[in-house]
C-alpha positions as CSV (number, residue, x, y, z in Angstrom):
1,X,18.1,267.7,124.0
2,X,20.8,267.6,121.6
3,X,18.4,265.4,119.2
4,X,15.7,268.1,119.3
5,X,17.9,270.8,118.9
6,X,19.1,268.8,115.6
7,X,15.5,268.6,114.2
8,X,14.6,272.3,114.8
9,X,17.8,273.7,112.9
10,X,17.1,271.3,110.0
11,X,13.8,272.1,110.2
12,X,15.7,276.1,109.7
13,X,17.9,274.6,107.2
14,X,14.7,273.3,104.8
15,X,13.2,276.9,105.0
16,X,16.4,278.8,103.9
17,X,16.7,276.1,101.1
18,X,12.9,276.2,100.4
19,X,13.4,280.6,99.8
20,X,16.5,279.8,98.1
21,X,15.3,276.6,95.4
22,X,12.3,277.3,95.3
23,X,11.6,281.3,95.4
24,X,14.3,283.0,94.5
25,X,14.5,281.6,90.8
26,X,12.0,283.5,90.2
27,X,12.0,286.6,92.4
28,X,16.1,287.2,93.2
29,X,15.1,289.8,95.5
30,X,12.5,287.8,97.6
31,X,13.0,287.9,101.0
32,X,10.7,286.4,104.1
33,X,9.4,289.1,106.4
34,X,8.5,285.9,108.9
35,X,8.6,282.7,109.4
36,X,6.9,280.6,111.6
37,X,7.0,276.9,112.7
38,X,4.8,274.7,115.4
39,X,6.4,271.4,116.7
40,X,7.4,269.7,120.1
41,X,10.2,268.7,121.8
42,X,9.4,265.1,120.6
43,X,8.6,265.7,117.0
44,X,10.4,268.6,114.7
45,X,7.7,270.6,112.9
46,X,7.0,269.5,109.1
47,X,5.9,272.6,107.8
48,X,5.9,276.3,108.1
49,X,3.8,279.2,107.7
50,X,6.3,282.3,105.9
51,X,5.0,285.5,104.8
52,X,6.8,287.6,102.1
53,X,8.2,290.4,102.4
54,X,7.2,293.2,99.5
55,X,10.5,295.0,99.4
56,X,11.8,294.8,96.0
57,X,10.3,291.8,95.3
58,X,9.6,292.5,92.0
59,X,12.9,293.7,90.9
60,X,14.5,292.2,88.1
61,X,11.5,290.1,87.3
62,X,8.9,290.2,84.6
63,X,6.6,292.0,86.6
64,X,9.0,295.2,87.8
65,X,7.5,298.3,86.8
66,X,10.4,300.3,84.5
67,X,8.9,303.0,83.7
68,X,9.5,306.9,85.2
69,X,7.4,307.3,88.1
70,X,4.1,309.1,85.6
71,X,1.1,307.4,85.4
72,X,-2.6,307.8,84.7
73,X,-5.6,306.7,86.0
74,X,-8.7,306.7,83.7
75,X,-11.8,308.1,85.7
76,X,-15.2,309.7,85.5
77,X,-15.9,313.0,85.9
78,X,-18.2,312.4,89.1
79,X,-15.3,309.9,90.2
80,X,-12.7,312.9,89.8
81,X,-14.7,315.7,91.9
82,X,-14.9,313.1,94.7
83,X,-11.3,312.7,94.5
84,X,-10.6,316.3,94.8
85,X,-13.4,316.9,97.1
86,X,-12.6,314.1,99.4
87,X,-8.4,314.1,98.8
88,X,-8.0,310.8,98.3
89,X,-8.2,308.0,95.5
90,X,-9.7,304.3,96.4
91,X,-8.6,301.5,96.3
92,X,-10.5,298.9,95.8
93,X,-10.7,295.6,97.1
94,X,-10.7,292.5,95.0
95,X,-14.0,291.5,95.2
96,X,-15.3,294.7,93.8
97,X,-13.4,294.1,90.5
98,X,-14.4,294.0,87.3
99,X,-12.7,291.0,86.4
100,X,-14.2,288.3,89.1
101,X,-11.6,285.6,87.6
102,X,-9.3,287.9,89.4
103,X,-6.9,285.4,92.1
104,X,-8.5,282.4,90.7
105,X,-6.9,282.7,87.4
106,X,-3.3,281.8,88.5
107,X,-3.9,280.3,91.3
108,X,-6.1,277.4,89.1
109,X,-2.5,276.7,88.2
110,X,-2.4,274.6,91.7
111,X,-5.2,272.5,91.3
112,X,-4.1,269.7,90.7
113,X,-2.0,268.8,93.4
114,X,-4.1,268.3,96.5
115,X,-0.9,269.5,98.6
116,X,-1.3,273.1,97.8
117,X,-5.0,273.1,99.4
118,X,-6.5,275.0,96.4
119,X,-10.0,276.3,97.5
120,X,-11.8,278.4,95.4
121,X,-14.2,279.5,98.0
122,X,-11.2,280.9,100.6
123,X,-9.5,282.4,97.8
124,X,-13.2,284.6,97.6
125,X,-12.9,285.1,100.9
126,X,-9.3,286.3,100.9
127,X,-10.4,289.3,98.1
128,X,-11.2,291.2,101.2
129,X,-7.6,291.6,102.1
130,X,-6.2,293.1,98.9
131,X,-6.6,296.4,97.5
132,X,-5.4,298.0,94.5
133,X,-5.5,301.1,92.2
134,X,-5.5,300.7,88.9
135,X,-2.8,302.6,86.5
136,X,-1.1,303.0,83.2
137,X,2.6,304.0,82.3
138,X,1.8,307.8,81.1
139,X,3.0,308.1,77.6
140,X,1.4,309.0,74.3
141,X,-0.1,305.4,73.5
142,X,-2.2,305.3,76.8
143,X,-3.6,308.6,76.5
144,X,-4.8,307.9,73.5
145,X,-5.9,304.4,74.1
146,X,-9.3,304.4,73.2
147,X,-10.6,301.2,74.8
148,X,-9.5,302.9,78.4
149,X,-11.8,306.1,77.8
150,X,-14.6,303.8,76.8
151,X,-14.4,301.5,79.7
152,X,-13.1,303.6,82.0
153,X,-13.4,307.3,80.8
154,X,-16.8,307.2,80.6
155,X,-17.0,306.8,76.7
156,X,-14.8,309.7,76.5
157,X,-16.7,312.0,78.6
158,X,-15.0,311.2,81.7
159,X,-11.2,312.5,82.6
160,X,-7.1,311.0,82.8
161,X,-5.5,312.0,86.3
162,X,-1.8,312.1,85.4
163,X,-0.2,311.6,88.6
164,X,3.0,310.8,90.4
165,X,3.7,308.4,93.4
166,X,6.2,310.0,95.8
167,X,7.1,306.5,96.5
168,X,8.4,304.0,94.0
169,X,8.9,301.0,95.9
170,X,6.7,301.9,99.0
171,X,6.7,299.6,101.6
172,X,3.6,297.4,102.6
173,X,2.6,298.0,99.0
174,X,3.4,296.2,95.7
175,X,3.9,298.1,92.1
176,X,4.4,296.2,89.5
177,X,3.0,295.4,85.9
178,X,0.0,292.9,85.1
179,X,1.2,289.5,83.6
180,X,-1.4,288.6,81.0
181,X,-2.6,285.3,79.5
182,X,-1.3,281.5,79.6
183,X,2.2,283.0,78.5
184,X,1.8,285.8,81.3
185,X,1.2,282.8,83.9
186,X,5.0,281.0,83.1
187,X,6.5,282.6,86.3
188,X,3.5,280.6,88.7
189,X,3.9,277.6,86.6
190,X,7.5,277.3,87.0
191,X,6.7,278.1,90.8
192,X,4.2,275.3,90.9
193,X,7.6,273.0,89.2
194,X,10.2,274.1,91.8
195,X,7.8,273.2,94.8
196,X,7.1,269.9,93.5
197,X,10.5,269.2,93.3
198,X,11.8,270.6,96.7
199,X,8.7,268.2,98.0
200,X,9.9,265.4,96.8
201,X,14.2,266.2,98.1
202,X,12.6,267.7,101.4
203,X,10.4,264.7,102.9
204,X,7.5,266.7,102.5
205,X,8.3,269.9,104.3
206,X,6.4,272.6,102.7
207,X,4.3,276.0,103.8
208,X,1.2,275.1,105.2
209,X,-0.7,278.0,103.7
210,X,1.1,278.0,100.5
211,X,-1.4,280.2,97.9
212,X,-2.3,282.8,100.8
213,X,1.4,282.8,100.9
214,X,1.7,283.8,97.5
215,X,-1.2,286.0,97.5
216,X,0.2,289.0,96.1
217,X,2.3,287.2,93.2
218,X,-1.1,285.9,91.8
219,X,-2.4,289.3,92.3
220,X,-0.9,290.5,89.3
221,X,-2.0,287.9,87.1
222,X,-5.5,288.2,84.3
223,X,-6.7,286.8,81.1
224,X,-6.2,287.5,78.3
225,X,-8.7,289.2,77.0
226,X,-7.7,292.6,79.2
227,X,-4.2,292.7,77.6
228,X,-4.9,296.1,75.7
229,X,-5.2,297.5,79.6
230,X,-1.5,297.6,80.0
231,X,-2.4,298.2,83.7
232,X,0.4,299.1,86.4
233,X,-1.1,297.9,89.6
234,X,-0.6,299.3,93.4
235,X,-1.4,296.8,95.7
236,X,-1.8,296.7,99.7
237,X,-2.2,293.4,101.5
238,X,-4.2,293.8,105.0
239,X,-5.2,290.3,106.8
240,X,-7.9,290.0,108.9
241,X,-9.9,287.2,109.4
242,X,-13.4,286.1,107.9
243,X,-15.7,287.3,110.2
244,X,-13.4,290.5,111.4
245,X,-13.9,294.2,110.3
246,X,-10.5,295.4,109.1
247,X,-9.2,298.0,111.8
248,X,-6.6,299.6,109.8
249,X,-7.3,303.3,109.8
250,X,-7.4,304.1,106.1
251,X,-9.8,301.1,105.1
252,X,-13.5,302.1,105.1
253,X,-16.6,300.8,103.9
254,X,-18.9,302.1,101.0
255,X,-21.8,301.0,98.5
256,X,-20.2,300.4,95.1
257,X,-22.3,300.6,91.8
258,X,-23.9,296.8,92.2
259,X,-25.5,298.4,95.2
260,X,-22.7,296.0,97.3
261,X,-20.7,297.2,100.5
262,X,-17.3,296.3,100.1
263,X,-13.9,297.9,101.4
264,X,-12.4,300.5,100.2
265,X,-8.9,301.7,101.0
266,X,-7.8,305.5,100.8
267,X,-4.5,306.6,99.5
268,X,-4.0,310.3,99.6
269,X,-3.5,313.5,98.0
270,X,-0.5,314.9,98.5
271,X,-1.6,318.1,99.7
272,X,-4.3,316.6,101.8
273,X,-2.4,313.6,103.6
274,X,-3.8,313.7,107.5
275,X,-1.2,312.2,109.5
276,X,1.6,314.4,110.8
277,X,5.1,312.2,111.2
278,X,4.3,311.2,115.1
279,X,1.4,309.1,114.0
280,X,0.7,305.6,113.3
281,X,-1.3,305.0,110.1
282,X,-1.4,300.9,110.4
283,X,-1.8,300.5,113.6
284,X,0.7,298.7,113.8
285,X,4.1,300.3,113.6
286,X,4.3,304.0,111.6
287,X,4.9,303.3,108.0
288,X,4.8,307.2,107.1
289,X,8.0,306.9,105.6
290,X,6.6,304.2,103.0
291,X,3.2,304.8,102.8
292,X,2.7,306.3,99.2
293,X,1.3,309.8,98.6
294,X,-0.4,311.2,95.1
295,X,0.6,314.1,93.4
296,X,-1.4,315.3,90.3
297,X,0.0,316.7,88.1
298,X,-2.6,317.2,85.0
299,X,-6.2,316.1,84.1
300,X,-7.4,315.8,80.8
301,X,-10.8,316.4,79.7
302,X,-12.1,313.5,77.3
303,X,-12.9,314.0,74.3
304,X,-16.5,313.7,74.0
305,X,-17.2,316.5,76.3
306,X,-18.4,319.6,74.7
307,X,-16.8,322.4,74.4
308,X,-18.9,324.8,76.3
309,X,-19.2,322.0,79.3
310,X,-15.1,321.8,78.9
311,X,-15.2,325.4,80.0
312,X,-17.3,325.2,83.1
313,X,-15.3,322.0,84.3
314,X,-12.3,324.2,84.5
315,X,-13.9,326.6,86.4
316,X,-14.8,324.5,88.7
317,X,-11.5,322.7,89.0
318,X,-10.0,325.7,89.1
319,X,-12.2,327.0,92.4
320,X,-11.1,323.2,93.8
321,X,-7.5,323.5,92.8
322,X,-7.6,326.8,94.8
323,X,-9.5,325.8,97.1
324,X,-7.6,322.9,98.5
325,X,-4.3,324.1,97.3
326,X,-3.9,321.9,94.4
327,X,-0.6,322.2,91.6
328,X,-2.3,320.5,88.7
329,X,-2.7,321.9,85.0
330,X,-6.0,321.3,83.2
331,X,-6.1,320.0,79.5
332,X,-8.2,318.4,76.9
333,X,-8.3,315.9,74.2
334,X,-9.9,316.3,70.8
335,X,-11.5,313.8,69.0
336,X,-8.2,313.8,66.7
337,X,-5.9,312.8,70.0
338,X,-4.5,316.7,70.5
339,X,-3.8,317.1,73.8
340,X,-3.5,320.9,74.9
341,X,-3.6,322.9,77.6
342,X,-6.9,324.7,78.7
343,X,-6.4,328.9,79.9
């Protein structure tokens, strides 16, 4: 007994080590939510499943989000009377992303060392369990950023939701800023380093599912080519399994515009949030408390929009603002980049 008791706390010894070598390099703040091992009183385990927790990880790392708590959020004008209408912005699962390299990219970094188990076709598979809403610091330069209102605003005849979170560093969710490129990708690669060399000190002992465990980090990882995006991403991680539905209560399903159903997770309006504080939203344990809430504060009318259209938007933004109670201003952009407010 005293022989198996000595495996199973250096077994515990090798995962404190493996969060402290091998993790917290890189993310000082990182912190395992769980950890959990399988052996037998005859043989101590050699691996362990851990899952991170999301609590500051990224805090006093490259991908910390330093800015004050304003964002914005390039969308249609169709897109934005759905939000108002419905009280509630999407967030979208990875599969339904514009960028399909999306997970892949950083977690290629992997592949050529069988003993992280990279499989491109389970990484697909694991898109279903990450959400995330895209945003931008809200300053002058990304107001004004012109590729975003082509993309994303519609060529300029769409809108920017200014908004504010009312939590910063919300539980169960992960805001941070997108790493871009090879030289965005140095904090995995220097990962990839550290657990190479704890495998070779450690006699193997390593996480068994080692890129799902690191699911979120490579989540904020994309080429190149989308550097000009400057995005800010939310992100909410929900497991299920392959063949399961997800049962949380504010994932849904929906067609998107490839005519694909995908899932679709709702984060609410302030004003129109549905739970009161006795409720469980995960259904799991009540995460009220951290589960982020969005205030608008202004939308801007692009600047391809006429200026007799730009009139009748606001007064139907107006009747919704009444309507549902809303506090947010309505202004416009010119095609010289003023930005004023609309009476």
């Amino acid at each position: 007994m005293e022989k198996e008791n000595d495996s199973w706390e250096n077994a515990h010894e090798k995962i404190s080590k493996f969060e402290n070598e091998v993790i917290k390099p890189i993310f000082p703040n990182a912190r395992f939510s769980s950890t959990f091992m399988m052996g037998s009183p005859e043989q101590a385990p050699n691996s362990f499943k851990p899952k991170l927790s999301t609590g500051e990880l990224f805090k006093n790392t490259v991908y910390e989000n330093d800015g004050d708590g304003k964002y914005i959020h390039y969308t249609t004008l169709f897109g934005l009377k759905l939000i108002l209408e419905s009280g509630f912005l999407r967030m979208s699962e990875f599969g339904n992303l514009i960028d399909e390299k999306e997970l892949l990219y950083s977690a290629s970094v992997f592949g050529d060392n069988p003993i992280f188990k990279f499989d491109p076709k389970k990484l697909i598979h694991l898109k279903e369990n990450l959400f995330c809403l895209s945003l931008c610091q809200s300053n002058e330069e990304t107001k004004r950023n012109h590729l975003m209102w082509e993309v994303y605003g519609d060529k300029g005849k769409g809108v920017i939701i200014e908004l504010e979170l009312n939590k910063q560093d919300p539980f169960f969710f992960l805001l941070g800023k997108i790493q871009y490129g090879e030289k965005g990708l140095e904090p995995i690669k220097r990962l990839k380093s550290l657990c190479e060399e704890f495998l070779k000190t450690h006699e193997g002992f390593f996480p068994n599912n080692f890129l799902e465990f690191i699911l979120e980090l490579q989540s904020f990882h994309k080429v190149k080519i989308f550097e000009s995006e400057q995005e800010i991403r939310l992100l909410m991680k929900e497991d299920k399994g392959q063949y399961e539905s997800h049962k949380h209560r504010t994932i849904y399903q929906d067609i998107n515009s490839k005519q694909e159903v995908k899932y679709f997770n709702k984060l609410y309006l302030n004003e129109r949030y549905p739970f009161d504080d006795s409720e469980d939203v995960s259904g799991k344990i009540n995460i009220l408390d951290s589960y982020p809430k969005i205030e608008i504060k202004n939308i801007i009318l692009g600047y391809n929009i006429s200026i007799e259209n730009k009139v009748d938007i606001m007064f139907l933004l107006n009747d919704l603002k009444s309507k549902f109670n809303y506090n947010f201003k309505i202004l416009q952009i010119n095609d010289e980049g003023e930005i004023f407010e609309m009476r």
